[in-house]
N, C-alpha and C positions, 0 to 999 in steps of 0.2 A: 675639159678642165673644170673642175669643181671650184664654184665661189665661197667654198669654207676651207679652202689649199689646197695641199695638193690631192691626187686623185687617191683615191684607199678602193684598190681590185679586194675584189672580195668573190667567196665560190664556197657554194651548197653541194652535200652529197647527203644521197640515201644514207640512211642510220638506221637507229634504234627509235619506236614510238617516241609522240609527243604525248607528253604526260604532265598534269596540275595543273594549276589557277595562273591565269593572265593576267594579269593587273594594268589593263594598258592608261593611256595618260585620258585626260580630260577632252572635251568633245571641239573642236576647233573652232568651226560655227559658233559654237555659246562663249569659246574664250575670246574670241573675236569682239562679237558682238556687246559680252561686258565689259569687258575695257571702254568701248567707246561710248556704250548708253549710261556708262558711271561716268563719263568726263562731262557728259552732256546733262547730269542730273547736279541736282543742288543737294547736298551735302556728301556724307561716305558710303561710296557702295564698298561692300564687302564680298570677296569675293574667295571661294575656296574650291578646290581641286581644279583649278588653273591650268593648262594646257601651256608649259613651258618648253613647248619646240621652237625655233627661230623666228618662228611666222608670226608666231604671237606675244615673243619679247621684242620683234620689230614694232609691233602697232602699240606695245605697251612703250617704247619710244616714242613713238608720234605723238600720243598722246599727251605725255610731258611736254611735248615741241608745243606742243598746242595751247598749255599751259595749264594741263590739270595736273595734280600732285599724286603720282604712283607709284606705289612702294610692295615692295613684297616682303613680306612678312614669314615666309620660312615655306619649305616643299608645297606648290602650288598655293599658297596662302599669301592672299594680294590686296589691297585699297586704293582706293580712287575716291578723289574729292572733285569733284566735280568744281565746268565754271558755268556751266547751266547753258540752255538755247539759246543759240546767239553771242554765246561768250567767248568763242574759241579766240587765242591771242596769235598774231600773226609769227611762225616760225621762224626763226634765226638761222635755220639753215635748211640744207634740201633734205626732202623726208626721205630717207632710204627704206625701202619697203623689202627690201630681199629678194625669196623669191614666191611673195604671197599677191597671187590675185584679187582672194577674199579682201585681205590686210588693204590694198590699195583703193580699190573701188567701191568699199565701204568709207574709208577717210576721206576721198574725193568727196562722195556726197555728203558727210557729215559737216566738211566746211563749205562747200558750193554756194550757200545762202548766207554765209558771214562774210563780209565785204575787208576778204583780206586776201594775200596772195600766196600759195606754197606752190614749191616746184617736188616732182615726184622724181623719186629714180628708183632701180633696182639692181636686180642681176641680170647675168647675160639671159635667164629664160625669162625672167620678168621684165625686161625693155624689147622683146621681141614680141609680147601677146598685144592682142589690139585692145586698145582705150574707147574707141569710140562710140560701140554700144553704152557707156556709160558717161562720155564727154555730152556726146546729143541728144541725150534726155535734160541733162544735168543744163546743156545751155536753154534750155525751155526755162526754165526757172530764171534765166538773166545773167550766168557763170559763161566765163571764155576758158578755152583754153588752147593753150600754143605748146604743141610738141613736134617731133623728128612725124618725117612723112610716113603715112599710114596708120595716124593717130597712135605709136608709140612715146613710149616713156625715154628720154625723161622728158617730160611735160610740167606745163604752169599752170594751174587753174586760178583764173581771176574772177573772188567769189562775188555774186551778184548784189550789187549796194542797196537795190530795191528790189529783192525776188518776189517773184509771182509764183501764184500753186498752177499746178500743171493737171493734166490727165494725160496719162499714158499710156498706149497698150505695149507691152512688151513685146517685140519680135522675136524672140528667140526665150525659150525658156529657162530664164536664169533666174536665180536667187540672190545673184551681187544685184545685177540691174535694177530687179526688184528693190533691193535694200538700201542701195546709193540713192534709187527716187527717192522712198521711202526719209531715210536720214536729212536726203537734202527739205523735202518739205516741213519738216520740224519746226524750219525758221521762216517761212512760207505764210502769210495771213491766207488764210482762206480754209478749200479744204481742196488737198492734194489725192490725186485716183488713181490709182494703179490696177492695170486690168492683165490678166497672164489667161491666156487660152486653157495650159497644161499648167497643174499645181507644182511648185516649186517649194524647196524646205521653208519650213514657215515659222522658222527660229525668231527674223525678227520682228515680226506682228506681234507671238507671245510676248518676246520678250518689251517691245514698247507700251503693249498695255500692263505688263507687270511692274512697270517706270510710272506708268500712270498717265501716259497719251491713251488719248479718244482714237480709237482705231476701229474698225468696224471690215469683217469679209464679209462676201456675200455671195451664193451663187449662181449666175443667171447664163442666160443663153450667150452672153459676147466670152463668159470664163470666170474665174474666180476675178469680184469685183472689191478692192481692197479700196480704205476712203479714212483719210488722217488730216484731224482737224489740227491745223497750226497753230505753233507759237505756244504749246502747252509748257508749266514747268514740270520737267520730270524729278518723280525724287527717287533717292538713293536708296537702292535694295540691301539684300542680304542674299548673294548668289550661290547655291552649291553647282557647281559646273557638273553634269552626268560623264560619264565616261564614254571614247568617242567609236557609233558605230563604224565608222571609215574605218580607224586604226584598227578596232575588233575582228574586221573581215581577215585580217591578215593570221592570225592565231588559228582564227576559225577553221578557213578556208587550208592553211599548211595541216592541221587535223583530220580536215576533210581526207586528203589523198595520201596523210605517210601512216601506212600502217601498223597496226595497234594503237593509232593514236587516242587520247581521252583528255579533253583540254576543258576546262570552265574558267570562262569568263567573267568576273559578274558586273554587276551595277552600270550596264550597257543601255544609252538612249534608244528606242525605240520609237521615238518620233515618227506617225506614217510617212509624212515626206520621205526618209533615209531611211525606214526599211525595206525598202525594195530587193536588194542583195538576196536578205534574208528568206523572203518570199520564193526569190527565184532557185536558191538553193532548197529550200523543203520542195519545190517543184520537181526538182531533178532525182529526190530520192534522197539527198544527205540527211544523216542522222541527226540532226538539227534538236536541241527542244527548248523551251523556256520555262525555267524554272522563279517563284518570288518576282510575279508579276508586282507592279506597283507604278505610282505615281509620288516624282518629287521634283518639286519647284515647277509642277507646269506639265512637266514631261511624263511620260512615260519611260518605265525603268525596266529591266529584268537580267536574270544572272540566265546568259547563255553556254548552254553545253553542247560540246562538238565531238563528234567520234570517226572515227576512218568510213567511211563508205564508200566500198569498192563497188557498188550496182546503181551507182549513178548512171543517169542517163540523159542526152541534150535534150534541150528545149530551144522555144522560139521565146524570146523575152520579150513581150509584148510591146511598140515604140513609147505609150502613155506610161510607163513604167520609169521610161531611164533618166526624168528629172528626181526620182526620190535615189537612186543609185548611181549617178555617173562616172563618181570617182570610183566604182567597186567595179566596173567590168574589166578594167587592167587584170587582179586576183579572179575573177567569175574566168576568164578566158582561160588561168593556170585548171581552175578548176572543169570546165569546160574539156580542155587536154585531156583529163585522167576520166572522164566521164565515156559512155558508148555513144556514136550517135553525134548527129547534128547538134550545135548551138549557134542558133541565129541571135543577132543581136543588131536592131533597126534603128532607125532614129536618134542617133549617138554622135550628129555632125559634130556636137559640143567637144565630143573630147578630141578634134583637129586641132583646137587652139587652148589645149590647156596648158601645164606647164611643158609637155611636148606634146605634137602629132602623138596622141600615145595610140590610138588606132595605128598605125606604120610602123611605131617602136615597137610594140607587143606581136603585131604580125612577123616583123620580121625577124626577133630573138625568138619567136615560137617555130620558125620554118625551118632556122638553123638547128632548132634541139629536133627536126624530126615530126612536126605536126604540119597537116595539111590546113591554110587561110586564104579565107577568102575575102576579099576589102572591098568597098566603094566609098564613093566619098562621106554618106552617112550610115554605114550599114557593112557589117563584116559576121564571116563564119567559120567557127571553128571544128575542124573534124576529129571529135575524141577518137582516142587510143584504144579508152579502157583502165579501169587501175592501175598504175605502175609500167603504162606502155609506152612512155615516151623517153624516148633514146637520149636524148639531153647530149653531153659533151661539148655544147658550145658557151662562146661568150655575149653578154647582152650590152650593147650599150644603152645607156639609162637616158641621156638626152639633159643631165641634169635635172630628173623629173626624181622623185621620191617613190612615187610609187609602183616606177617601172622595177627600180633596183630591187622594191621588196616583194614585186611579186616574183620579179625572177628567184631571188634565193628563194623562195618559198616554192619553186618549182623543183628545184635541184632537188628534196628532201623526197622526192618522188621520183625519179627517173633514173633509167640505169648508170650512166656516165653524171659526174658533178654538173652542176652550170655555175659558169660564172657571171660575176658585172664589171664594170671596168670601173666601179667610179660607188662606193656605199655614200659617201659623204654626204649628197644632199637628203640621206633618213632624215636627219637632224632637222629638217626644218619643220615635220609636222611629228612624226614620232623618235624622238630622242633613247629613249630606252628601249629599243626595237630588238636589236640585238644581243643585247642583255638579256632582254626578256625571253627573246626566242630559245637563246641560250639553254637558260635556265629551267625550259620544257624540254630541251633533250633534241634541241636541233644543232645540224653536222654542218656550221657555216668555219669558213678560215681565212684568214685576212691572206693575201696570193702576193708575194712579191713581188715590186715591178720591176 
């Protein structure tokens, strides 16, 4: 059952090429992260091409709860007045987060050090992922928190009335954990450390020193060694949000395998952290190119173009690889399918606890349409087809994950029988115009009655 009503089946078939300009929404990470480094800055951040999927009018919620003033100002066009470090006001009700991991474990730590109390909750996939990687760093600073056993939501966090700066190495390579130290030390006297072995997307360093915190990486033998001096005031930008690689992969990658396809996307983040994807798709042979390279607000930009390539072929996706791509090997595995040849893919324990086991979701809607997987608990492989070799005809359940549902349709648009999903509804929470958009390139989706 879907947390936005009832369940909407939905089923992809082969067609006619994809063809014209993507336009997908704004990069999720960067809409994330300005909302909350404008609540946390003294005066108006300004913010445009906003990233208005669920996950990110949830936290633009929170934020209000929290008692910064957020308005949006017309198609991704947004403001935030910030109440500065240290200001956040105690919320009037439970924060409902959805079903955003980002969204949660970023706002944990952004109040963690402000000595007041919110309780979290979300959806049935978001009270099922574990809190804990981010509660137990988070209590190093002097925060409690009390939630349902196996450190799930809904949970209380009681922020720390005198927090201390921490140094932390991260166990596991993440970019929330990282970002919730990160937020919680802001209000921190000292200086706060954060050490990650393997680099993770590095959205919020930029973006705190472009707020005007003293931030500092560095890289040495223990891993990239990150050092944020507390208690700074941040001031209020002027944000253009990039458009978001995640969401990109999906156009890209349906291009990759329905034939005749010719799709351009432009004004795509290219951040090293998150283009991994990319990387590993010019590896296999996809006709991949970048066109009007650039730099804006920080980032790296460019308008990417995608063509059918039928003479892909697998690769081993190296395990230092899958912190810049994590959320792209759901799509890499459709792709993977239609490619010759092995595709190994290592060191990927992460995506057990995403918004579903999507390792076991994606093997087992792939097994059903006809493709040979193989799984371990961090590490699974897939045995392409070939172009257009996968027999398809089955149904995928999605797990209430997003991006299971849209890698499956985007698989159907390749294989001989449709495939379906049981459940499109949760797109909506990171890419809202998905299917519109796919639509409108020339893809063969139809809503399936139930």
């Amino acid at each position: 059952m879907s947390s936005h009503g009832d369940p909407q089946p939905m089923e992809a078939a082969r067609g006619g090429p994809l063809r014209g300009t993507a336009e997908v929404p704004g990069d999720k990470s960067v809409s994330h992260r300005s909302l909350i480094l404008g609540a946390l800055s003294v005066g108006e951040t300004k913010i445009t091409g906003l990233l208005e999927g669920q996950d990110v009018l949830d936290t633009a919620k929170a934020m209000r709860a929290f008692g910064a003033e957020v308005t949006r100002h017309g198609a991704g066009a947004w403001s935030v007045h910030g109440v500065g470090v240290g200001g956040f006001a105690e919320p009037g009700n439970v924060i409902d987060c959805g079903n955003s991991g980002t969204g949660v474990r970023l706002i944990m730590g952004a109040m963690a050090t402000t000595p007041i109390a919110a309780t979290f909750t979300g959806d049935a996939s978001l009270n099922g992922r574990p809190m804990a990687r981010v509660t137990d760093p988070l209590a190093l600073f002097g925060a409690r928190a009390y939630g349902r056993a196996g450190g799930r939501l809904p949970m209380t966090i009681l922020g720390a009335a005198e927090p201390v700066p921490v140094r932390y190495a991260t166990p596991v390579p993440s970019a929330q954990v990282k970002s919730a130290v990160l937020l919680a030390g802001l209000n921190a006297p000292g200086k706060t450390v954060v050490i990650e072995a393997e680099a993770t997307r590095d959205h919020t360093e930029r973006m705190l020193k472009g707020f005007g915190a003293e931030i500092v990486t560095e890289v040495t033998p223990e891993g990239r060694v990150i050092t944020l001096t507390g208690q700074p005031e941040l001031v209020a930008q002027t944000i253009a949000v990039p458009r978001d690689p995640s969401s990109a992969a999906f156009p890209v990658c349906a291009a990759l395998i329905t034939e005749g396809s010719d799709v351009l996307v432009p004004g795509i983040g290219l951040n090293p952290t998150r283009a991994g994807l990319f990387t590993t798709l010019i590896e296999m042979g996809a006709d991949l190119t970048l066109e009007n390279e650039r730099e804006e607000g920080g980032e790296p930009v460019a308008d990417l173009r995608a063509r059918f390539s039928p003479d892909m072929r697998g690769v081993e996706v190296p395990p230092e690889r899958a912190a810049s791509m994590i959320d792209e090997y759901p799509i890499l595995s459709v792709v993977a399918a239609n490619a010759t040849g092995r595709t190994e893919m290592r060191g990927v324990k992460e995506l057990r606890v995403k918004e579903s086991d999507r390792i076991a979701a994606m093997a087992t809607g792939l097994r059903a349409c006809g493709v040979t997987v193989e799984e371990g608990e961090d590490w699974w492989i897939v045995e392409g087809r070939g172009a257009g070799g996968v027999p398809g005809g089955a149904s995928a359940t999605t797990h209430l994950d997003h991006r299971i549902a849209m890698s499956f349709l985007c698989l159907g648009l390749s294989t001989g029988k449709p495939v379906g999903i049981d459940d499109a509804g949760p797109i909506a929470t990171s890419f809202p115009i998905f299917l519109d958009l796919m639509a409108e390139l020339g893809a063969g989706f139809r809503v399936v009655a139930r």
